[in-house]
C-alpha positions as CSV (number, residue, x, y, z in Angstrom):
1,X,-17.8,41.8,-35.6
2,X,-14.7,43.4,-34.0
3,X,-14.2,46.8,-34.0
4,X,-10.9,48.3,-34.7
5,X,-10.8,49.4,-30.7
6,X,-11.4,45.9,-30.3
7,X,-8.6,44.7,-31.9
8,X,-6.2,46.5,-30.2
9,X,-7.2,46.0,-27.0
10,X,-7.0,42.0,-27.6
11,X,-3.4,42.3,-29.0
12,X,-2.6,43.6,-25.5
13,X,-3.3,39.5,-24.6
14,X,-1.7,38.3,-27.4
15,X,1.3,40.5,-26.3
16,X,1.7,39.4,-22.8
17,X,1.2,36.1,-24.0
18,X,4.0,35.9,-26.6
19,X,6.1,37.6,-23.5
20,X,5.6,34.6,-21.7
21,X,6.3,31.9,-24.5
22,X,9.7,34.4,-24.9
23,X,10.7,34.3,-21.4
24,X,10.0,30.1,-21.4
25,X,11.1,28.9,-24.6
26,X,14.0,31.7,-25.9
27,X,15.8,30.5,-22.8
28,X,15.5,26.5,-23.1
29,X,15.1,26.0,-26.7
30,X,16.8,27.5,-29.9
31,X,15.0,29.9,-31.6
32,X,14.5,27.7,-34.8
33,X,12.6,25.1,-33.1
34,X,9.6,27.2,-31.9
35,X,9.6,30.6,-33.6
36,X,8.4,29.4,-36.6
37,X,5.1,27.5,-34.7
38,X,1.8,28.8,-34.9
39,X,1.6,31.2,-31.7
40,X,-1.3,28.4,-30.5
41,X,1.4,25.7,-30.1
42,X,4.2,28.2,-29.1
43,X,2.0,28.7,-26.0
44,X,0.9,24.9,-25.5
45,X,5.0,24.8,-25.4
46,X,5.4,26.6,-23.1
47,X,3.1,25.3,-20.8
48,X,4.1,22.1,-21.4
49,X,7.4,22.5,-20.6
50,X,7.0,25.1,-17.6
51,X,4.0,22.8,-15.9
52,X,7.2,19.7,-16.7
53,X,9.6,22.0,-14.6
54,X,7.4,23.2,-11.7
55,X,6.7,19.4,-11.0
56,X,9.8,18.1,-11.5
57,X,11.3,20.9,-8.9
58,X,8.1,20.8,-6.5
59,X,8.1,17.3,-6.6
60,X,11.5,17.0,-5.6
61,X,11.4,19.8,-3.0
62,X,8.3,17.6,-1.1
63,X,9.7,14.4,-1.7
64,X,13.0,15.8,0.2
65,X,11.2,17.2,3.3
66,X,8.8,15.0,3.6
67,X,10.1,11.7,3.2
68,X,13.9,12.4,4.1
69,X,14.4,15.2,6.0
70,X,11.5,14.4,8.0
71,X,11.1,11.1,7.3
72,X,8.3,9.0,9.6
73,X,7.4,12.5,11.1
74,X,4.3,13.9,9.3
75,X,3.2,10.1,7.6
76,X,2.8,7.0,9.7
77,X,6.2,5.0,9.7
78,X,7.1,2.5,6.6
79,X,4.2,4.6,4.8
80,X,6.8,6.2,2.7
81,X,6.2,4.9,-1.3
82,X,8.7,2.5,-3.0
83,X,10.8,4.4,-5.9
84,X,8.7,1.6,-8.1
85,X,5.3,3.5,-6.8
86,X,7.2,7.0,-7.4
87,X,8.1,6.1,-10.9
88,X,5.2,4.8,-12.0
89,X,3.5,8.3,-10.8
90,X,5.8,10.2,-12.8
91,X,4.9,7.8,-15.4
92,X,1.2,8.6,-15.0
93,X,1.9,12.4,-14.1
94,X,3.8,12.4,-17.7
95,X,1.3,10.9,-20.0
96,X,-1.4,13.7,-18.5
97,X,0.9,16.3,-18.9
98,X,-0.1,17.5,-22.8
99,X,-3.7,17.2,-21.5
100,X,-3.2,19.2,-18.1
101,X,-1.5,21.9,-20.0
102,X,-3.7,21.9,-23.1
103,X,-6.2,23.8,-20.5
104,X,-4.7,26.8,-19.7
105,X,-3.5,27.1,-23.9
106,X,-7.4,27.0,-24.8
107,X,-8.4,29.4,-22.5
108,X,-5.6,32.0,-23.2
109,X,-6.9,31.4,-27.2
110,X,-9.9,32.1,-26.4
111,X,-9.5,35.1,-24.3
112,X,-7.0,36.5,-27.1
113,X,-10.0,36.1,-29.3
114,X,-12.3,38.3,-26.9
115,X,-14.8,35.2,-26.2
116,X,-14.2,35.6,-22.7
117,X,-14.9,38.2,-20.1
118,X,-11.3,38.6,-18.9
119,X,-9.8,42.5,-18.6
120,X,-6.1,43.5,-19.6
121,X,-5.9,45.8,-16.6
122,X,-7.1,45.7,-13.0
123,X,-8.3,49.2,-13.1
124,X,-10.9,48.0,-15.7
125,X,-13.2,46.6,-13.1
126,X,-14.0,47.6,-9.1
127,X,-14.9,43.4,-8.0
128,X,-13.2,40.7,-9.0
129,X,-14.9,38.5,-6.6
130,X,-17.3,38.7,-3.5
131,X,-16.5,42.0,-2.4
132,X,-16.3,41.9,1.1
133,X,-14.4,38.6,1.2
134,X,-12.1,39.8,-1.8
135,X,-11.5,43.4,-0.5
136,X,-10.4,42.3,3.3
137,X,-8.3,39.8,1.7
138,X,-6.5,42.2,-0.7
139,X,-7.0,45.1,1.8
140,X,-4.2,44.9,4.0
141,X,-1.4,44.3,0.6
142,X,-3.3,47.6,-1.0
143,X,-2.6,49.9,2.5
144,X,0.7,49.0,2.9
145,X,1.6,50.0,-0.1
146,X,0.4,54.0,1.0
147,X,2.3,53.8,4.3
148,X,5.3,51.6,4.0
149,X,7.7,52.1,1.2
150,X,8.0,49.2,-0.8
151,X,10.0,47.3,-4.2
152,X,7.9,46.7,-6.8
153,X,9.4,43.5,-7.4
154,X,9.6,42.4,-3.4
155,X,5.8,43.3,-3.5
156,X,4.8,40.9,-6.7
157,X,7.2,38.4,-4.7
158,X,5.4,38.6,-1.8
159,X,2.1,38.1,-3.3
160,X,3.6,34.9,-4.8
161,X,4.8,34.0,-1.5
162,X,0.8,34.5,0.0
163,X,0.3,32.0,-3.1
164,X,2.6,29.6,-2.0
165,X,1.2,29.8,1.8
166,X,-2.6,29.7,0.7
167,X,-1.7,26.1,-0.7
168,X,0.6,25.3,2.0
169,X,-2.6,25.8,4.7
170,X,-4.4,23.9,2.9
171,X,-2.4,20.5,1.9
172,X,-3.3,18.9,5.5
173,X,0.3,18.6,6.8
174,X,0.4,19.8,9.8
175,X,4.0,21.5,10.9
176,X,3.7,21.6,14.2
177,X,5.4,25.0,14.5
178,X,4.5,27.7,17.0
179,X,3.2,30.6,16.4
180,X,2.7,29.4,12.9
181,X,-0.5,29.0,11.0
182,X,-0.3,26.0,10.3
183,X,-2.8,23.8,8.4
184,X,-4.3,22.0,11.2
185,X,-5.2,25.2,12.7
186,X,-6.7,26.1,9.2
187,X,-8.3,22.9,8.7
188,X,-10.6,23.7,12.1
189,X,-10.8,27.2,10.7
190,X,-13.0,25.9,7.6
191,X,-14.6,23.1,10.1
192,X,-15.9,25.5,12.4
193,X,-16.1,29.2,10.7
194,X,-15.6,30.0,14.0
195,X,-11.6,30.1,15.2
196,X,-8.2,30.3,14.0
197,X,-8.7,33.6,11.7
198,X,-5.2,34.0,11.9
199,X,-3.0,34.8,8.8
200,X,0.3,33.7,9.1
201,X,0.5,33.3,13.0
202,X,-2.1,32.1,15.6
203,X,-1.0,35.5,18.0
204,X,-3.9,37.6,17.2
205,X,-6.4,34.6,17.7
206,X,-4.7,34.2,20.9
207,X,-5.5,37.4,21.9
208,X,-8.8,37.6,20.8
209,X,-9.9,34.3,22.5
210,X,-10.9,32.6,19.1
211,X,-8.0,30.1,18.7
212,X,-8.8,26.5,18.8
213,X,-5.8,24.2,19.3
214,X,-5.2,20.9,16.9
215,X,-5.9,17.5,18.3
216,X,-2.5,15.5,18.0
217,X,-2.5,13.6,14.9
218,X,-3.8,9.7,15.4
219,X,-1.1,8.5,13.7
220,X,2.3,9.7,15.9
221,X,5.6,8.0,15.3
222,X,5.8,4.3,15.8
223,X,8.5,3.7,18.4
């Protein structure tokens, strides 16, 4: 049975969570078609309609690079899908959508509901993961902070930007962009173990003697 001290410290997730619905749905919906919805479907809501956005807008933003702005450059030529093939992936994407973003709805419930082992506060616990893999990672954001002066809100940016970088070394695509870290170099990084440490540039593998150069793709450009 929860204790009083208990129950506090779970409304601390059911506060940050009824932040986020706020932030989502006070913004793109009037107030009298959500507030009065159990706070279960306020957040399935919100997810819905945020996971909608971010793959709309990402979507978009790939489609654009890939196909048109560097069309025939990083997929064989004529490889590019018909709007048909598009749609009916949207179509597909769309009807999985309540699904996909049922997820994340059921597992905020149930940490709310202190079934889970998930902490408000990240001085609650020393490891979140392996510690020596997680503490190098996180090391070098966790110095800087004691030496360089920095924004608050530039630093939570930034961490979203090393999100948006983790995925973009690992989708495959190759950019072909020196000294970047690209993810062919990363791709031989997790082949090997052995080369292409490097973060966001290959200089330090360089100069260490542990970078290993990506074969050209097989499938150039078709003159």
């Amino acid at each position: 049975m929860a204790t009083a001290g208990s129950i506090d410290y779970l409304q601390q997730f059911v506060e940050d969570t009824s932040m986020f619905n706020s932030i989502v749905l006070s913004n793109l919906l009037p107030a009298t078609w959500w507030a009065p919805l159990p706070h279960f479907l306020q957040t399935w809501l919100r997810n819905y309609i945020a996971g909608t956005i971010l793959y709309f807008l990402s979507g978009f933003l790939w489609s654009f690079y890939i196909y048109h702005l560097y069309r025939n450059v990083y997929i064989p030529k004529d490889a590019i899908p018909s709007n048909k093939a598009m749609l009916m992936q949207i179509y597909v994407a769309m009807k999985a959508m309540p699904w996909y973003t049922l997820l994340p709805t059921v597992s905020e419930h149930l940490i709310e509901n202190g079934w889970t082992k998930c902490y408000s506060g990240i001085y609650e616990v020393g490891l979140a993961f392996h510690p020596v893999d997680g503490i190098l990672q996180a090391l070098p954001h966790a110095l800087a902070l004691f030496v360089i002066p920095t924004h608050f809100r530039t630093h939570i940016a930034l961490l979203f930007l090393e999100a948006v970088w983790t995925a973009n070394i690992h989708d495959c695509i190759h950019g072909k962009l020196w000294p970047v870290m690209g993810a062919g170099y990363h791709t031989i990084h997790h082949t090997t173990y052995r080369h292409n440490y490097g973060h966001y540039t290959i200089w330090m593998d360089w100069m260490l003697g542990t970078l290993c150069e990506p074969e050209e793709e097989k499938y150039e450009k078709v003159n």
